[in-house]
Backbone as CSV, one residue per row, in Angstrom:
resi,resn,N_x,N_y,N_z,CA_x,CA_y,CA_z,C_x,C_y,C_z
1,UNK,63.698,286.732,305.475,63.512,286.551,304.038,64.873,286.359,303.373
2,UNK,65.158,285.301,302.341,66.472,285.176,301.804,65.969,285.975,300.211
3,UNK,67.022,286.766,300.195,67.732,287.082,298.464,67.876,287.128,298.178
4,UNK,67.898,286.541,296.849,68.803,286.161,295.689,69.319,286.817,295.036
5,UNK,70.926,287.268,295.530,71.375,288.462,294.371,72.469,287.705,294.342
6,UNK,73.165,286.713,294.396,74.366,285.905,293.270,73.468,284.926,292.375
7,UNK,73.385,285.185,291.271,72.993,284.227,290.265,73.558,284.843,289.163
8,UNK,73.586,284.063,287.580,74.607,284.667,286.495,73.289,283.989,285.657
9,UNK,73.407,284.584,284.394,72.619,284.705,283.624,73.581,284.357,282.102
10,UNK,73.507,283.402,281.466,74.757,283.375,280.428,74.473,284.087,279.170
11,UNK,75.492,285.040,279.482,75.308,286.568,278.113,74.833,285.549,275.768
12,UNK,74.323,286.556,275.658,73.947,286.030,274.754,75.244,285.730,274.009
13,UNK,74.908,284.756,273.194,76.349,284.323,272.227,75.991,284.250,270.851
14,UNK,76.596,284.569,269.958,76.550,284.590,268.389,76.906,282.955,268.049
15,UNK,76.111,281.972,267.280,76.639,280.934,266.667,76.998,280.865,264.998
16,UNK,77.254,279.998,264.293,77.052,280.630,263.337,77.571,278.767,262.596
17,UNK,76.432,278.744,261.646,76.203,277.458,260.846,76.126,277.724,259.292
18,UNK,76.067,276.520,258.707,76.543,276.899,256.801,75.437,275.854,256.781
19,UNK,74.876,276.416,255.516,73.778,275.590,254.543,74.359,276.152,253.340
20,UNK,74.164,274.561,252.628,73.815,273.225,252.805,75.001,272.217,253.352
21,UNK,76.080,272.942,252.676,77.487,272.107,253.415,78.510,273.439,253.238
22,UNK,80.123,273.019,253.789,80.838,273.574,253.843,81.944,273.664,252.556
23,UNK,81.791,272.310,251.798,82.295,271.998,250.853,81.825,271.925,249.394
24,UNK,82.164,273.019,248.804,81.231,273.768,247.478,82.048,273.421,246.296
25,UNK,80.830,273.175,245.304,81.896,273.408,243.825,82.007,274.644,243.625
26,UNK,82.553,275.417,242.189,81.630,276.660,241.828,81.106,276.734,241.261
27,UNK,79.851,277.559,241.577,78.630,277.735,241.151,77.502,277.202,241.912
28,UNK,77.725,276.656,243.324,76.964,275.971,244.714,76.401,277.573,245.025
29,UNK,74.965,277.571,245.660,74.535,278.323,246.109,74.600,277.714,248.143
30,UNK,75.240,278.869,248.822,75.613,278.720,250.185,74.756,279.850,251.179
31,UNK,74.577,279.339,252.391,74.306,280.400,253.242,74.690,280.375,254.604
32,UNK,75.392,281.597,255.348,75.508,281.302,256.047,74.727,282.065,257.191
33,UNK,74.751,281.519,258.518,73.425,281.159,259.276,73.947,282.058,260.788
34,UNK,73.597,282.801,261.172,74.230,283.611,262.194,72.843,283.406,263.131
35,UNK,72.815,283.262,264.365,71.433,282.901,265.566,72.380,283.382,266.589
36,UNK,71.323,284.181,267.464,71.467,284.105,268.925,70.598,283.800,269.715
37,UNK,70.954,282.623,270.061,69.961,281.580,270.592,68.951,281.917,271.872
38,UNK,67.544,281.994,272.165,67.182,281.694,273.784,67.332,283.750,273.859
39,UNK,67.382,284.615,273.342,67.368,285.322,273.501,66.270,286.459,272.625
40,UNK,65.807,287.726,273.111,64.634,288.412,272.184,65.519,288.597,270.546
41,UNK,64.198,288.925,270.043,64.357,289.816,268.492,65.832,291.250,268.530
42,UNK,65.296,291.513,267.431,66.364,293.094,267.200,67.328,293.043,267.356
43,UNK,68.179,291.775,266.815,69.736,291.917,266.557,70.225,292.244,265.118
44,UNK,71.100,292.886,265.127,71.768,292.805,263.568,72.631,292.406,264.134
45,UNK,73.757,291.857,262.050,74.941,291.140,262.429,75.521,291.561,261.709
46,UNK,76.545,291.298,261.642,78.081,291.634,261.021,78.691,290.099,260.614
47,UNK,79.820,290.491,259.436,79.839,289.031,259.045,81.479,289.355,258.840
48,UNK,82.262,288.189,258.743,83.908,288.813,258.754,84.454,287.540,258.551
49,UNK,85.885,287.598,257.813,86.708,286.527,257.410,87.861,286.217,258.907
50,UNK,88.186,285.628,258.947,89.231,285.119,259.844,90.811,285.407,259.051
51,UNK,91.599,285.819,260.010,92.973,286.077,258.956,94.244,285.192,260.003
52,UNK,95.160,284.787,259.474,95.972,284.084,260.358,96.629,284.921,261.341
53,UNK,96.320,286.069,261.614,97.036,286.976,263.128,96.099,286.770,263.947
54,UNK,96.113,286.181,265.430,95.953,285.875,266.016,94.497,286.762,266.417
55,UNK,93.248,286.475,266.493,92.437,287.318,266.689,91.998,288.622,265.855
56,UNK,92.566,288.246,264.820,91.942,289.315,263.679,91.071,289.116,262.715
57,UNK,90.622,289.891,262.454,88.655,289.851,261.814,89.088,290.724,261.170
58,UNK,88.559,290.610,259.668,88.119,291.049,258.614,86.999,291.638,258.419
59,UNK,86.293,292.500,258.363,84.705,292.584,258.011,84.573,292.757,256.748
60,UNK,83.446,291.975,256.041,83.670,291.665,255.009,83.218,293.346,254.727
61,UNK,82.886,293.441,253.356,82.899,294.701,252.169,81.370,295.017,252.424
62,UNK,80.437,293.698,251.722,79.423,293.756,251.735,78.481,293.397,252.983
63,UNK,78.962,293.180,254.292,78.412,292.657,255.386,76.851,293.163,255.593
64,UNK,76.399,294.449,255.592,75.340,294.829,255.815,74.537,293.928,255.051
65,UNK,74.727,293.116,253.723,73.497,292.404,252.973,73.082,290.905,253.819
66,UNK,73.844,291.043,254.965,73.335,289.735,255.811,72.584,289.777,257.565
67,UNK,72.533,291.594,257.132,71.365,292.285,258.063,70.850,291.291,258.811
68,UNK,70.126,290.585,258.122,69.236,289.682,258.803,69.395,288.288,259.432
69,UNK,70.403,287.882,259.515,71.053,286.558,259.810,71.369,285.807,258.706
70,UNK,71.058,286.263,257.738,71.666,285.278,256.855,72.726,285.504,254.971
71,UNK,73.863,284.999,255.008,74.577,285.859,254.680,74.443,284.328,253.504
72,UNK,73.574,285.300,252.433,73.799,284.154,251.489,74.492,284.253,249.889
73,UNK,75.386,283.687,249.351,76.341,283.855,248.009,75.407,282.706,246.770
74,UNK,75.005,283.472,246.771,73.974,282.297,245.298,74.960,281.321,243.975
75,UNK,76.290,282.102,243.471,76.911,281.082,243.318,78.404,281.168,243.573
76,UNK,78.877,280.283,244.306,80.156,280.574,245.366,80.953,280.478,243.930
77,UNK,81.995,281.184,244.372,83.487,281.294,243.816,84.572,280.781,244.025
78,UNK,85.740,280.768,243.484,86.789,280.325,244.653,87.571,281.650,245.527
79,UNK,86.856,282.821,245.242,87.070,283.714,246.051,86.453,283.927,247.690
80,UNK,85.510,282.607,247.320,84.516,282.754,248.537,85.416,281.571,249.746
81,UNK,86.348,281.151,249.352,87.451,280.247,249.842,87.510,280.955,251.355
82,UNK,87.343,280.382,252.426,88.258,281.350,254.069,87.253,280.596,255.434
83,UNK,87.691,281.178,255.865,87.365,281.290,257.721,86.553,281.970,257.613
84,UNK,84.842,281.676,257.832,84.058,283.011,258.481,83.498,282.967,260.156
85,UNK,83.518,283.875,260.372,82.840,284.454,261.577,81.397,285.204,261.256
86,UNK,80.514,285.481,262.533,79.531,286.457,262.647,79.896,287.071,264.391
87,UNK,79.127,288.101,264.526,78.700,288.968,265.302,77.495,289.662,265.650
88,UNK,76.986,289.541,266.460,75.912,290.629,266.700,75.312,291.217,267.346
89,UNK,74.676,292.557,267.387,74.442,293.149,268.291,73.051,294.237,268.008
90,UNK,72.485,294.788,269.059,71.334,295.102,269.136,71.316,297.078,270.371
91,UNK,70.013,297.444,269.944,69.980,299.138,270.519,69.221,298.835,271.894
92,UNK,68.445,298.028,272.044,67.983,298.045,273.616,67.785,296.861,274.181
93,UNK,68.345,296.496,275.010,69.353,297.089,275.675,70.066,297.065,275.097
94,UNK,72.038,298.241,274.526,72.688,297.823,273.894,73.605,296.567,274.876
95,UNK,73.873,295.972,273.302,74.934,295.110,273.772,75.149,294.520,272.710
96,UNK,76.661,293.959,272.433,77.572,293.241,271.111,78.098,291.784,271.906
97,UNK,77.783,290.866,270.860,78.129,290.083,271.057,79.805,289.910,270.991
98,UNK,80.399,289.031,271.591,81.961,288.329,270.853,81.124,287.742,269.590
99,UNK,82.619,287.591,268.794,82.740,287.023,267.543,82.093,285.249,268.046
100,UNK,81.423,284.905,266.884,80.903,283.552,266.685,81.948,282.134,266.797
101,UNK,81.632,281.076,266.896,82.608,280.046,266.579,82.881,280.542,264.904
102,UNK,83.406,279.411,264.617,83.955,280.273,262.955,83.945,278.965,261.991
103,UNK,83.582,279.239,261.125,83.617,277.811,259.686,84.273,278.142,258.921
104,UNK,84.524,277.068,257.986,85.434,276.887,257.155,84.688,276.771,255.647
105,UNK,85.048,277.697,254.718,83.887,277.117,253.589,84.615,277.153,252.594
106,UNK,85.006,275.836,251.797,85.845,275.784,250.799,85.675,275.360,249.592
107,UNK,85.983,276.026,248.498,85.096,276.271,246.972,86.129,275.654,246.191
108,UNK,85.398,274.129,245.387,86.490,273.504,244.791,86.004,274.052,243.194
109,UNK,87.377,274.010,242.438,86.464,273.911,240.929,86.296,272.553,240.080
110,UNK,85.611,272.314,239.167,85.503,271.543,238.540,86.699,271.321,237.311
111,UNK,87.622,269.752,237.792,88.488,269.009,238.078,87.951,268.388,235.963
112,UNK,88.305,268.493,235.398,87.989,267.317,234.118,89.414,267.031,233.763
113,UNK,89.117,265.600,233.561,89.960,263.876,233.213,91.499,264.765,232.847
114,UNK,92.402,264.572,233.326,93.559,264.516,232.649,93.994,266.095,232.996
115,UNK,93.228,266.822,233.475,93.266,268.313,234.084,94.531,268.415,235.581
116,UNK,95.429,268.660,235.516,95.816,268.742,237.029,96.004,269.803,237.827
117,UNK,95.404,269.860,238.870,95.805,271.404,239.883,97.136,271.780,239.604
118,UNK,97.279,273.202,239.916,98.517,273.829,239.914,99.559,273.395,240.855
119,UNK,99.002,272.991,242.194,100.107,272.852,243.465,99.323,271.484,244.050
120,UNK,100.333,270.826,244.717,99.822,269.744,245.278,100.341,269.773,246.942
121,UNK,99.930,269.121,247.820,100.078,269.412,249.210,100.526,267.449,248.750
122,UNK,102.091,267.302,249.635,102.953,266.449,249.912,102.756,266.082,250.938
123,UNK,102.675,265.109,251.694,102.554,264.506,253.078,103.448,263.634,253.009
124,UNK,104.155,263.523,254.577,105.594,262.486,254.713,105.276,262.103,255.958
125,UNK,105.298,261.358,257.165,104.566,259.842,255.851,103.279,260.094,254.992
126,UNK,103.073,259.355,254.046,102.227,259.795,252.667,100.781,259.153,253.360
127,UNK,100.448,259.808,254.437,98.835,259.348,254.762,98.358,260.387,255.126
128,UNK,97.101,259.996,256.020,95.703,260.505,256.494,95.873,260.784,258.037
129,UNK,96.131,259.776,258.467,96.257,259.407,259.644,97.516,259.472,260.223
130,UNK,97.317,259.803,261.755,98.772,259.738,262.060,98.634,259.452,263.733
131,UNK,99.762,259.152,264.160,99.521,259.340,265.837,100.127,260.368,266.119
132,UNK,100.354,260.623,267.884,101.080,261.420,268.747,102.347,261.442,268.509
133,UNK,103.211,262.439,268.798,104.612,262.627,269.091,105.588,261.922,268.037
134,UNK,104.780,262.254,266.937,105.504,262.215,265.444,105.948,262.776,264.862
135,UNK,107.090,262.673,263.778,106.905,263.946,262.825,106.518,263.787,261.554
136,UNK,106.283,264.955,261.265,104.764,265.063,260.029,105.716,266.388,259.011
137,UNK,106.022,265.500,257.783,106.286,266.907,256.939,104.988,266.930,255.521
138,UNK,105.258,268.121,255.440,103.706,268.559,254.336,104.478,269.888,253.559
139,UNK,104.416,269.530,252.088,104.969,270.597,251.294,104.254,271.013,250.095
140,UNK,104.724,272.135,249.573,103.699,272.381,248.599,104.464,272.186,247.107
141,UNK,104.074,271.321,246.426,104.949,271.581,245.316,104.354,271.819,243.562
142,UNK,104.450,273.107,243.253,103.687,273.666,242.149,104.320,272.632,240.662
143,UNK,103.624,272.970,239.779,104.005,272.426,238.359,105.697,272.655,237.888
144,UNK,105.360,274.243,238.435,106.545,275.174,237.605,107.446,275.685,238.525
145,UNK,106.845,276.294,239.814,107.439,277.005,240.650,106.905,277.331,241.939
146,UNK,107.675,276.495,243.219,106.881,276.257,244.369,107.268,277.872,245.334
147,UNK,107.935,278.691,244.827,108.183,279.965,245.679,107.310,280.864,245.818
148,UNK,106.922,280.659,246.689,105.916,281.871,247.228,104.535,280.801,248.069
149,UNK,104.867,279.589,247.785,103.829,278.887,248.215,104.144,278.459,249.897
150,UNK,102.889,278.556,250.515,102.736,278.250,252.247,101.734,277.351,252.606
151,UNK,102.181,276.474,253.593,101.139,275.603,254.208,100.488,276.294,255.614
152,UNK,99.166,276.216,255.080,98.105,276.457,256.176,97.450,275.812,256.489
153,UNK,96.555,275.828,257.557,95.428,274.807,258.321,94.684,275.471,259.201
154,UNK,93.518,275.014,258.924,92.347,275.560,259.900,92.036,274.042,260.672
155,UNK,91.953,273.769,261.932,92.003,273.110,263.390,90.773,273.116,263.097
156,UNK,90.568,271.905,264.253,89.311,271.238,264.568,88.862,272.247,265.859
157,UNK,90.001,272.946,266.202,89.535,273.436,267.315,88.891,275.178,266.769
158,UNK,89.051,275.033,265.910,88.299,276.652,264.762,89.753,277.647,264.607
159,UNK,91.026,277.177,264.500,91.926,278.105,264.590,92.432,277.975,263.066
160,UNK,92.990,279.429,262.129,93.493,279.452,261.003,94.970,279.547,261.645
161,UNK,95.588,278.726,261.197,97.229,279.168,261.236,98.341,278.496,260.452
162,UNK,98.919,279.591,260.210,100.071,279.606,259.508,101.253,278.611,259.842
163,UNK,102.438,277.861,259.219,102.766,276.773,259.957,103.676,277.075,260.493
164,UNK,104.497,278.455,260.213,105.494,279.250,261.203,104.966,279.901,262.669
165,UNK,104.135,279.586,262.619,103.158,280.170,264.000,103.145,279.353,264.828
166,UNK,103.081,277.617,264.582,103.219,276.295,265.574,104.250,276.009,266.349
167,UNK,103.847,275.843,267.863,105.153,275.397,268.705,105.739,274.921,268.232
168,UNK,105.652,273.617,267.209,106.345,272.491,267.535,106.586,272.998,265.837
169,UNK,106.124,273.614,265.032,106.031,273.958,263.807,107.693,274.581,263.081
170,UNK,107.457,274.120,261.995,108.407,275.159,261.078,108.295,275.706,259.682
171,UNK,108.431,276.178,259.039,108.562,276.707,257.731,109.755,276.855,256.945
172,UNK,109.819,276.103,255.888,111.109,275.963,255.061,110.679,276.160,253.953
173,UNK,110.776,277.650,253.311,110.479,277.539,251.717,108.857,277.007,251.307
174,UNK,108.757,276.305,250.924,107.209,275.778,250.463,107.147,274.434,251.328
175,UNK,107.754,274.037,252.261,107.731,272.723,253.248,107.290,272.861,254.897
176,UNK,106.544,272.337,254.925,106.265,272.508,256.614,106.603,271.191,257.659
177,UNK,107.515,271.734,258.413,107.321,270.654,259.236,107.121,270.480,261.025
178,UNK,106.446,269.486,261.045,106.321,269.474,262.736,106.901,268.531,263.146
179,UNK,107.308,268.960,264.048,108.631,268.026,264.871,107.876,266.911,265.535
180,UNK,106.288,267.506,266.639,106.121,266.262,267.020,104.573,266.225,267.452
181,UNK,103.768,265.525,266.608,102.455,265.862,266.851,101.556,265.911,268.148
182,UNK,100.197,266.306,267.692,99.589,266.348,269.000,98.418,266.343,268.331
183,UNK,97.351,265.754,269.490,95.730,265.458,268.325,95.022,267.493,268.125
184,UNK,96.114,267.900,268.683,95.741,269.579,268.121,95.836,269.814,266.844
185,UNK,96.753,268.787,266.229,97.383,269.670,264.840,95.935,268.997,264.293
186,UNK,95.410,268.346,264.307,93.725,267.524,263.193,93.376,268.697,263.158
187,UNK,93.133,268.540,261.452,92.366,269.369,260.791,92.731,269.393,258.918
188,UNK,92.229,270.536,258.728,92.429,270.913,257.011,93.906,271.404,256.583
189,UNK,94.453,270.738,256.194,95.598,271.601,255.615,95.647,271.718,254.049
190,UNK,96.322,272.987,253.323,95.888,273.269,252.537,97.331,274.377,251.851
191,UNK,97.643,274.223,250.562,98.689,275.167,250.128,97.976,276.555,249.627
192,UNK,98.757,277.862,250.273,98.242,279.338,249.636,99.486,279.489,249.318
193,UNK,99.198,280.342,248.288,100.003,281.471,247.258,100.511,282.597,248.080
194,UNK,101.332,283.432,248.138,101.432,285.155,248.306,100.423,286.221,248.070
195,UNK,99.322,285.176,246.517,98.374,286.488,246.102,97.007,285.960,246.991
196,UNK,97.459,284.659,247.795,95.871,283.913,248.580,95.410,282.959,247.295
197,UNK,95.824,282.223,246.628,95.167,281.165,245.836,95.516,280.039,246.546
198,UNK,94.018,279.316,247.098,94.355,277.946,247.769,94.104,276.713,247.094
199,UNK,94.870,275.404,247.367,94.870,275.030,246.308,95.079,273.240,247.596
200,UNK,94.437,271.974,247.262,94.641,271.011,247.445,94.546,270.800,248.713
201,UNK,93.077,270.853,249.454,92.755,270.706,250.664,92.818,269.332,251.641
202,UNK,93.468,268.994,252.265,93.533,267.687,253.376,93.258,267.588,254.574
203,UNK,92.433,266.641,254.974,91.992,266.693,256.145,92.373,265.401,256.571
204,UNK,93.523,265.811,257.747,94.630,265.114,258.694,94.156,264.862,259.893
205,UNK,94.211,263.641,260.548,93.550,263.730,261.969,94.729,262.878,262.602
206,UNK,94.865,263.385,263.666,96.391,262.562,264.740,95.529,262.280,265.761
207,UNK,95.772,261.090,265.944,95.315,259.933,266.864,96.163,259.774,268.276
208,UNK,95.600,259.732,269.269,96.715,259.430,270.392,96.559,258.017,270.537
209,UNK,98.071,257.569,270.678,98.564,256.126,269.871,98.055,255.124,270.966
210,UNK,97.964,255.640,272.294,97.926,254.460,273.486,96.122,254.465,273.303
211,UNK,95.428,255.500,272.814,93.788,255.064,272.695,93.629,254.110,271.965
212,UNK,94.492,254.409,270.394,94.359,253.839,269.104,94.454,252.135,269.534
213,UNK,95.787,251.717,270.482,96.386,250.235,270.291,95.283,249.904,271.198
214,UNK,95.073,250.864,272.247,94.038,249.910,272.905,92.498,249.756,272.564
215,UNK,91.820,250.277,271.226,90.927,249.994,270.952,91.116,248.682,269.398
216,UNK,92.550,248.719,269.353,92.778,247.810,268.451,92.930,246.365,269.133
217,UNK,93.331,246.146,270.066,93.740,245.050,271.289,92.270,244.746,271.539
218,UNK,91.173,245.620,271.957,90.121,245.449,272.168,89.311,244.218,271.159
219,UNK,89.011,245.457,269.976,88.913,244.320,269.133,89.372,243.141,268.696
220,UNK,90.729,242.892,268.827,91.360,241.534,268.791,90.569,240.570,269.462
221,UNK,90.789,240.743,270.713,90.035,239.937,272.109,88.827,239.773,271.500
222,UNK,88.396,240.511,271.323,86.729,240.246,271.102,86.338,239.541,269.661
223,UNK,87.025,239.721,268.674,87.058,238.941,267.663,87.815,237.036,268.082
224,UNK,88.605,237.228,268.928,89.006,235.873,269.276,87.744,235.300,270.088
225,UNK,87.346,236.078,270.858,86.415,235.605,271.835,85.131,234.982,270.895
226,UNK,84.876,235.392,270.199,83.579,234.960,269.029,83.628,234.063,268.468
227,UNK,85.347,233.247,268.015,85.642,232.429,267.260,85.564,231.590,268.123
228,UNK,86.248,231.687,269.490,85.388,230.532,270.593,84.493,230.218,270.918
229,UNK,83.812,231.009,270.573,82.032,231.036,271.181,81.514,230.011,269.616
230,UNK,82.250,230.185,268.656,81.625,229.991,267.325,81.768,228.301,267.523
């Protein structure tokens, strides 16, 4: 008789999703969505902010009001601005989950004609886009007074960090710069205060340059090729 005692079973995992979007005015009613998928009833959860030290969780104040999976703010703030996570865990059998993937939920206010934000996020070169093994400066520069102001970014890959924290990274005063990109750095970048007021959100994506030319070459060819055919 053969028996089967190596097999693995994949431990339950916390996910965690936003309704209706991630990107709120104020006064957007939001929720966020904590599941553990493929697995029984009787979990509670825990709900927590993300902070830029490496693996540190916040739990929020009010966490218990999202008992039930769902952690909902009827009308967001710009306090409701951050990184969230969930968690969860259950009495029989016990067991706690790890922390969730993590979202980003960011609360703009309402902008009228001739109104301008306090701080603006600078980009050098002045785009969107960028390739590999570049350098990329991004600064923050207020109306009145840019001291105390920092560039941050939350990654495509779910990471909050600070821009003194990046290999390739630096921090100068209210200026950030990276010496030489990588399609890691894509994502949100964004200027905070000392007291946490965020202010002028961008979403940067770095391209690796030998994909980029060769899907540009591609199309060439194939646009020539049509005009022959034509």
């Amino acid at each position: 008789m053969l028996l089967m005692t190596d097999f693995s079973i994949s431990d339950p995992r916390a996910v965690l999703s936003v309704s209706p979007q991630n990107w709120l005015t104020e006064g957007d009613p939001v929720t966020l969505i904590c599941e553990v998928h493929s697995f029984s009833t009787g979990w509670t959860f825990s709900w927590f902010t993300l902070t830029v030290s490496p693996g540190h969780y916040d739990l929020l104040s009010d966490s218990s009001r999202g008992a039930g999976g769902n952690y909902t703010v009827s009308s967001a703030a710009l306090k409701h601005t951050g990184v969230y996570a969930c968690r969860a865990e259950r009495e029989k059998p016990v067991y706690k989950t790890q922390h969730s993937n993590t979202q980003l939920l960011w609360v703009s206010v309402i902008v009228f004609s001739g109104v301008f934000p306090p701080v603006s996020l600078i980009i050098s070169p002045s785009r969107t886009q960028h390739f590999t093994s570049a350098s990329l400066s991004l600064s923050c520069e207020h109306q009145s007074n840019s001291t105390g102001w920092r560039v941050r970014r939350y990654t495509d890959g779910g990471q909050l960090e600070d821009c003194s924290s990046l290999r390739r990274g630096s921090q100068t005063g209210s200026t950030c710069a990276i010496s030489s990109t990588s399609t890691s750095d894509t994502g949100v970048y964004w200027c905070e205060s000392e007291s946490g007021e965020k202010h002028h959100p961008v979403n940067i994506t770095v391209h690796c340059e030998s994909v980029f030319l060769n899907l540009i070459i591609s199309l060439a060819v194939y646009n020539q090729c049509r005009k022959q055919a034509d």
